[in-house]
N, C-alpha and C positions, 0 to 999 in steps of 0.2 A: 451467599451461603458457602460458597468455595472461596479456592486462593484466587487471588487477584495480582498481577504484579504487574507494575510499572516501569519499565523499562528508557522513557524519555521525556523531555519537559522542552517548551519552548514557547517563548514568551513574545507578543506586540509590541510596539510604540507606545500606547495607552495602557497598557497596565495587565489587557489578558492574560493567561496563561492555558496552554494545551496540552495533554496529556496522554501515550499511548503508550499501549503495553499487554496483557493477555487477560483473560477469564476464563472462571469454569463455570459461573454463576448464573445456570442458564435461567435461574424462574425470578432471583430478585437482584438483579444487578441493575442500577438505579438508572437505568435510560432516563432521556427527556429531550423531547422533539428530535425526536431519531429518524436518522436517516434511516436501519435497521434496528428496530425495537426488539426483533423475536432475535434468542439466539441460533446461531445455524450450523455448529461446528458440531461436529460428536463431545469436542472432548475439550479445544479451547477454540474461543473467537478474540480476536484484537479487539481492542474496544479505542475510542475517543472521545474526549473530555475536553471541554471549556470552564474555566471559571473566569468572572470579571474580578475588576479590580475590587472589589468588597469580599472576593471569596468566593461569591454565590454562580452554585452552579447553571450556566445558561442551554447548552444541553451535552449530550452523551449517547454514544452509539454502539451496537454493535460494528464489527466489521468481519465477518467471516465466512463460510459456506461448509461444505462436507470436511471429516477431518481437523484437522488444527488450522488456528493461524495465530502470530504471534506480531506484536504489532513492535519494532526494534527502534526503530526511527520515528522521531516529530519534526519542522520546522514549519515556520509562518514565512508567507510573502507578503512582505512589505510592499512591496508595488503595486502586485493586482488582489491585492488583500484575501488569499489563501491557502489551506492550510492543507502542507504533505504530510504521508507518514510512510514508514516503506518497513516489510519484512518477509515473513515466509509464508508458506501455503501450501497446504494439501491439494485444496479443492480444484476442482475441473470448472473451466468455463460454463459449463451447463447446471452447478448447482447451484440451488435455492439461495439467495442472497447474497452472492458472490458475483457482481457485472461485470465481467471484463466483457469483452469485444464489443462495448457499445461505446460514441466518441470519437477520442483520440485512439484507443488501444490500439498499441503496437503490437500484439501478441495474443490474440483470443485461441490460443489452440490448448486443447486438454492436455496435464502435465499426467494423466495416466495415472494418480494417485500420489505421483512423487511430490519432490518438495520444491517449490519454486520460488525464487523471490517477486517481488510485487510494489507496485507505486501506485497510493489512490489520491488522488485530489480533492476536498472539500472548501466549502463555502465558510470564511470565518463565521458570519452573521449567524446563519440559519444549519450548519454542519449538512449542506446538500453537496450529496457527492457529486463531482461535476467529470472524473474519468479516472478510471482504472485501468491500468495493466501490468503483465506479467514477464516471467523471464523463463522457461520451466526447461527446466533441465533433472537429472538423475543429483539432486541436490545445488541447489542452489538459496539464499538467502542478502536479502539487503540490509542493514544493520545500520547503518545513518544517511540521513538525506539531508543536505542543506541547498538555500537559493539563494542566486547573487539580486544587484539592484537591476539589473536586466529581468529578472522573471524567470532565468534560467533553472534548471534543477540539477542536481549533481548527487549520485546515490556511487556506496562504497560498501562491499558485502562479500561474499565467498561463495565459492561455487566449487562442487565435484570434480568438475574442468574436463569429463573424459565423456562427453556427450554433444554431440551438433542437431539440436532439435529443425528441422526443418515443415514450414509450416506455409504454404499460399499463403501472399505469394511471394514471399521471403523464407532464405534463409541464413541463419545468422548463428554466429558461434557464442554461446549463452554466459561464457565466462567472460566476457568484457560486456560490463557495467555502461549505461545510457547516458549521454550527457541529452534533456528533451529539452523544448523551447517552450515559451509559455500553453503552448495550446497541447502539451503532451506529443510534441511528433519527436521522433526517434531518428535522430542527427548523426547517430556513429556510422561510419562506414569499416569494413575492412574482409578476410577472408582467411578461411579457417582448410587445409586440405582439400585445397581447388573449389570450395563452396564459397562465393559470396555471398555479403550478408549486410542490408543497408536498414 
């Protein structure tokens, strides 16, 4: 019943295709076997989408919590057959449908309202999200995420650049972007103004 927009596509071996991008649509946006069915944002939630190779939709999710989220980035993994999406976020680790610090999450701490970028992981088969986490700085967002034949992930995005979040039991300068390994762990190293951050 609102806008909808799409923002990325990225396609299988066998013919899939997946889709993220934002909503306003909170009472009929066509979920199916959702991971988050209800929407959770005030104002937009990221959504994703499966269809098979006939078209037909297999399911559809919310993705969001308090606040906006806008979903910028899609790609599939071919190796461990699943599927990223990476953008921004309002919401605080503690709102309603929004999981970070459970898993792999490199980063469950509250972004305070501001805007954070974000990497979630789901299941192609069944769209179960298997980990999320964040980046949360005084602006920040992720904008494409691709994976090599390793399982590796690689996200590219923008950030405010004038904030060092520091969170137990890490701290880590939020303008340089994650290269993680399959299981979502957080590989960069380096140091921001005498602060290390791994």
């Amino acid at each position: 019943s609102k806008d909808e927009i799409a923002y990325d596509i990225a396609n299988d071996p066998v013919g899939n295709v997946y889709v993220t991008g934002e909503t306003g649509s909170n009472l009929d946006f066509p979920t199916l076997d959702a991971f988050q069915g209800t929407f959770g944002g005030d104002n937009l939630d990221a959504f994703v989408v499966k269809f098979n190779d006939n078209y037909h939709r297999e399911w559809a999710t919310f993705y969001g919590g308090t606040g906006f989220q806008h979903g910028y980035g899609i790609a599939h993994d071919e190796t461990n057959n699943n599927v990223y999406i990476c953008g921004n976020t309002q919401a605080n680790s503690t709102a309603l449908y929004w999981p970070f610090g459970t898993g792999y999450a490199h980063n469950s701490c509250s972004n305070g309202g501001l805007v954070a970028g974000f990497i979630a992981r789901f299941d192609d088969v069944f769209g179960i999200r298997d980990w999320g986490t964040k980046f949360a700085v005084p602006y920040a967002t992720c904008n494409k995420i691709k994976c090599d034949n390793s399982g590796n992930v690689y996200v590219v995005g923008t950030t405010g650049g004038y904030g060092v979040l520091t969170c137990s039991p890490t701290a880590f300068l939020c303008s340089d972007f994650p290269v993680c390994d399959p299981g979502g762990a957080y590989i960069q190293t380096g140091s921001f103004g005498g602060i290390s951050f791994s």
